[in-house]
C-alpha positions in Angstrom: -169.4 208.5 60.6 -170.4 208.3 64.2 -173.1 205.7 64.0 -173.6 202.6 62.8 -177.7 201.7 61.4 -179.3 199.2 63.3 -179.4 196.6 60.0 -175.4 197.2 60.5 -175.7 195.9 63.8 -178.2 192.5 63.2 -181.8 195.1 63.0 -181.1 194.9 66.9 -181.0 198.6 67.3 -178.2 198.7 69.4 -176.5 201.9 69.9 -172.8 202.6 69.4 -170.5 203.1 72.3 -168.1 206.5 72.6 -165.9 206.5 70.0 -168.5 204.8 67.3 -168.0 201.3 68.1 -170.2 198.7 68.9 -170.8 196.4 72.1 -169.9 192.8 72.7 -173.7 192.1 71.8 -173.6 193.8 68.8 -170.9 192.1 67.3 -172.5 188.5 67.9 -175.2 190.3 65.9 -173.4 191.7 63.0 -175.8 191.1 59.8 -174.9 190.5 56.4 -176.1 193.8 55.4 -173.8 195.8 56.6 -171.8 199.0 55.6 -168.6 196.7 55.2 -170.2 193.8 53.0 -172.0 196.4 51.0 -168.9 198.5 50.4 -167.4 194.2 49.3 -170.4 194.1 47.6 -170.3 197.3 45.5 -166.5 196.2 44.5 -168.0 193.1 43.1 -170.3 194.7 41.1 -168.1 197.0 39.6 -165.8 194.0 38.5 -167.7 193.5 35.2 -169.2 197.0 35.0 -165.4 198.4 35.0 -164.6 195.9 32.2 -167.1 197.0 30.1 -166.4 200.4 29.9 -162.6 199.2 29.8 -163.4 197.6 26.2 -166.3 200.0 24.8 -165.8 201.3 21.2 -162.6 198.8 21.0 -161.0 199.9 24.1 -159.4 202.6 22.7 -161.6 205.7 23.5 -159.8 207.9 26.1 -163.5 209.0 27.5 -164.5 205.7 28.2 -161.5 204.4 29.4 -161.8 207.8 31.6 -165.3 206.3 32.8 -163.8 202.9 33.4 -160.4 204.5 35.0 -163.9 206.1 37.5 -165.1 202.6 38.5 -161.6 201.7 38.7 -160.8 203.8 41.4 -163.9 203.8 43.3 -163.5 200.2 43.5 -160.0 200.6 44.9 -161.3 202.9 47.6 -163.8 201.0 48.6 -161.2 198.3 49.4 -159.6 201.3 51.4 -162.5 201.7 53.5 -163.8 198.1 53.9 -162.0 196.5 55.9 -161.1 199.1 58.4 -165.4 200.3 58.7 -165.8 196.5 60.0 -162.6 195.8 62.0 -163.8 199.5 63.9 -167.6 199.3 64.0 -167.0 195.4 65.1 -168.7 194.6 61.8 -167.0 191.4 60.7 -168.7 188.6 58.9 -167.4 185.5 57.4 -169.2 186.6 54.2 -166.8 189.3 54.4 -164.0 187.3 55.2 -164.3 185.4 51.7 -165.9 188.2 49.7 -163.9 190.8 50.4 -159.8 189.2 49.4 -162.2 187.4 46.2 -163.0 191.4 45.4 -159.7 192.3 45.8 -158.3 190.3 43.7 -161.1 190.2 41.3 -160.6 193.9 40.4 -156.9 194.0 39.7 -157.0 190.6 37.9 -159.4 192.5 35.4 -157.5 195.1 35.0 -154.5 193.3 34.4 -155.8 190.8 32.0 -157.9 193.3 30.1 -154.5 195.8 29.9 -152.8 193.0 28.3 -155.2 191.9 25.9 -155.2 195.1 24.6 -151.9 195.1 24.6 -151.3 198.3 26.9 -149.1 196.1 29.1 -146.8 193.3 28.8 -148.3 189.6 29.3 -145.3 189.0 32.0 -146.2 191.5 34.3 -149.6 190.2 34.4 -148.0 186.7 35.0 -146.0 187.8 37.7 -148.5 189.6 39.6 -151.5 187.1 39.5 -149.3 184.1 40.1 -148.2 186.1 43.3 -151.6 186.8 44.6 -152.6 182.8 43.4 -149.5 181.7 45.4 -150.0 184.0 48.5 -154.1 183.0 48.8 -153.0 179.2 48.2 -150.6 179.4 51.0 -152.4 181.3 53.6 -155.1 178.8 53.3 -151.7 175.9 53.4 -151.5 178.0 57.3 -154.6 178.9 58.1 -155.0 175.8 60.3 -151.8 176.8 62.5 -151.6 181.0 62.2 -153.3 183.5 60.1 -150.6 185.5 58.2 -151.4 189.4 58.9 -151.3 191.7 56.2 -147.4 193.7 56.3 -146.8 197.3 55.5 -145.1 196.0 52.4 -148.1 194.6 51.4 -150.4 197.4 51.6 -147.8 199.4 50.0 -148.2 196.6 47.0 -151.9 197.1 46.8 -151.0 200.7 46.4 -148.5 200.8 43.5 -150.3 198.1 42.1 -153.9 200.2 41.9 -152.1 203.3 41.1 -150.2 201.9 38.4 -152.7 200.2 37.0 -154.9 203.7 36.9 -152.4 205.4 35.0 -152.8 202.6 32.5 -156.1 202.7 32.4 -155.9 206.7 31.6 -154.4 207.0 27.8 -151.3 208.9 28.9 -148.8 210.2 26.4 -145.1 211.6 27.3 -143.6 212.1 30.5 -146.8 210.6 32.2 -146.7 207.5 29.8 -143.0 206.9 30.9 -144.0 207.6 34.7 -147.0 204.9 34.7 -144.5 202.4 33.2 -141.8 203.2 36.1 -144.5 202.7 38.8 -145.2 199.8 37.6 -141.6 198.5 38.1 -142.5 199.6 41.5 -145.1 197.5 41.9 -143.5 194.7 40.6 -140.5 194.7 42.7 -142.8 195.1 45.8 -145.0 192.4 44.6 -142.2 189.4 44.4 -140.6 191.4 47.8 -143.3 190.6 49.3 -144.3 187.5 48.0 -141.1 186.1 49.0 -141.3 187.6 52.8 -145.2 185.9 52.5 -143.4 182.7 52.0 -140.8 183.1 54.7 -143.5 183.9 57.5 -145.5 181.5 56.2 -143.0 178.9 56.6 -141.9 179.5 59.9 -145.7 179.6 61.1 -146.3 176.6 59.6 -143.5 175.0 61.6 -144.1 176.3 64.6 -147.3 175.3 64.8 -146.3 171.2 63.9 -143.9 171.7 66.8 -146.8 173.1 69.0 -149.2 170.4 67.8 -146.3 167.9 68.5 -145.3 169.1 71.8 -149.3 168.8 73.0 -149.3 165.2 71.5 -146.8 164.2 73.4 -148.4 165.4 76.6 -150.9 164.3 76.2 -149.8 160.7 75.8 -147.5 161.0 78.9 -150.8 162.3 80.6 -152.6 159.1 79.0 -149.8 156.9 80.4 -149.8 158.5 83.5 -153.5 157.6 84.2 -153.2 154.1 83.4 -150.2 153.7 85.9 -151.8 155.9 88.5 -154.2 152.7 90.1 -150.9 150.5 90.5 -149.0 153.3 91.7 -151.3 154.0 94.7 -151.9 150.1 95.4 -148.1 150.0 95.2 -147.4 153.2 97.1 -149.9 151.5 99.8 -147.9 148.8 100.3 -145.6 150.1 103.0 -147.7 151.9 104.9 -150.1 148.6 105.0 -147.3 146.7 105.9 -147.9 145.9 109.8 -151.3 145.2 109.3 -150.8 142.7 106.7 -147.9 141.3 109.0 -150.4 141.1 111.8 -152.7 139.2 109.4 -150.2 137.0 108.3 -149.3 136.6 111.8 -152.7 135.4 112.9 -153.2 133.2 109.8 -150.1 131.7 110.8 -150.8 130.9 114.1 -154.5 129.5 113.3 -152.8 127.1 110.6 -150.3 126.1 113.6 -153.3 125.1 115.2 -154.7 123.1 113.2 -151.9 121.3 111.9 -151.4 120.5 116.2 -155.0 119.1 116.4 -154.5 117.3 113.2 -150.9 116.0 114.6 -152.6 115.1 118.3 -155.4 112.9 116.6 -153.0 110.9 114.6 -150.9 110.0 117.4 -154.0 109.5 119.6 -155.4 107.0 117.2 -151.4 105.6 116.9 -151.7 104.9 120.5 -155.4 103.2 120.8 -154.5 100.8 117.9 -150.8 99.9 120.0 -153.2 99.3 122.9 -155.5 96.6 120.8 
């Protein structure tokens, strides 16, 4: 692909730089119809469509559990290519941001549950996998407001024993393959609670890092806060000294203008001693 349309790109028309990526401007103008959401969009569709053919003619017909292993897969590489077409071609949404984990986890859930009620794989594997994927979306979101988690290479390797396992049971395998599905599913089970458990761990440590960021900033800013308010008395303090003389000379002069007047007041009293000794 060395293009992207112009609907991929807002209907702007703007043309991809070298290397097939988009401009600044083209980002801010990323429409909902692009190849990413569709490709999110396609995985959605084939959530129910997949099931169907899953359970048609009792759910036990090797050529339409073939046709449903199809929509199976092509819903796992769509998940393959999502993501990556809109983090290279600048194509990132927030419809995309919700839709495409939902479709992740709405495609593997269904196969899961519908493996189990027909009884092609055990209920606690199911349990185990979906309460990890519950546990892991409820915690990022328990995060989100201090770090996002980013996805690990033992996660992606989860996704990938998970959908590959999950194939092969989808397939109606007999012998050596039979016993090979069920092993790689092990696999994926180990990875999944690995991981899980190393989701928890980062998730933890972001979490508490950011309260000691968010701390650390309310604290400054209250020192700033208190700062300010003691900043006006500071400089009126701080001017003391420096006004010093002239509020000495000041004092001086009041001084000596009260030393007047109290003489005058002093020189009529005894005057007016004097005139009354006289009568």
């Amino acid at each position: 692909m060395t293009g992207v349309p112009a609907s991929a790109a807002g209907g702007s028309g703007a043309k991809p730089v070298r290397g097939g990526k988009l401009g600044t401007a083209a980002v801010n103008q990323a429409s909902l119809w692009n190849i990413a959401n569709i490709l999110t969009m396609v995985r959605l569709l084939l959530v129910p469509g997949f099931v169907l053919l899953l359970f048609h003619d009792g759910g036990y017909d090797p050529v339409w559990r073939s046709f449903a292993w199809a929509a199976f897969a092509v819903a796992m590489i769509t998940d393959l290519f999502d993501g990556h077409l809109a983090r290279a071609y600048n194509l990132v949404t927030d419809f995309g941001k919700i839709a495409d984990p939902i479709a992740d986890k709405a495609i593997m859930g269904a196969a899961l549950v519908s493996l189990s009620v027909l009884g092609d794989l055990p209920w606690w594997i199911t349990g185990v996998i979906l309460a990890r994927e519950l546990g892991i979306t409820l915690m990022r979101f328990w995060v989100i407001r201090h770090a996002v988690i980013p996805a690990s290479r033992g996660g992606k390797l989860k996704t990938l024993a998970q959908g590959t396992a999950a194939g092969m049971y989808v397939l109606v395998l007999t012998g050596p393959l039979a016993t090979l599905r069920f092993w790689m599913m092990m696999v994926a089970v180990v990875l999944t609670v690995v991981t899980g458990l190393d989701y928890v761990r980062q998730a933890v440590v972001l979490r508490r890092k950011g309260l000691a960021a968010e701390r650390a900033a309310a604290t400054e800013r209250a020192a700033e806060a208190v700062q300010a308010l003691q900043t006006p008395a500071g400089t009126a303090v701080g001017a003391g000294p420096a006004a010093g003389p002239a509020s000495g000379q000041a004092a001086g002069v009041v001084g000596g203008v009260t030393d007047v007047r109290g003489a005058d007041v002093r020189g009529g009293a005894e005057a007016r001693d004097a005139a009354e000794a006289e009568r």
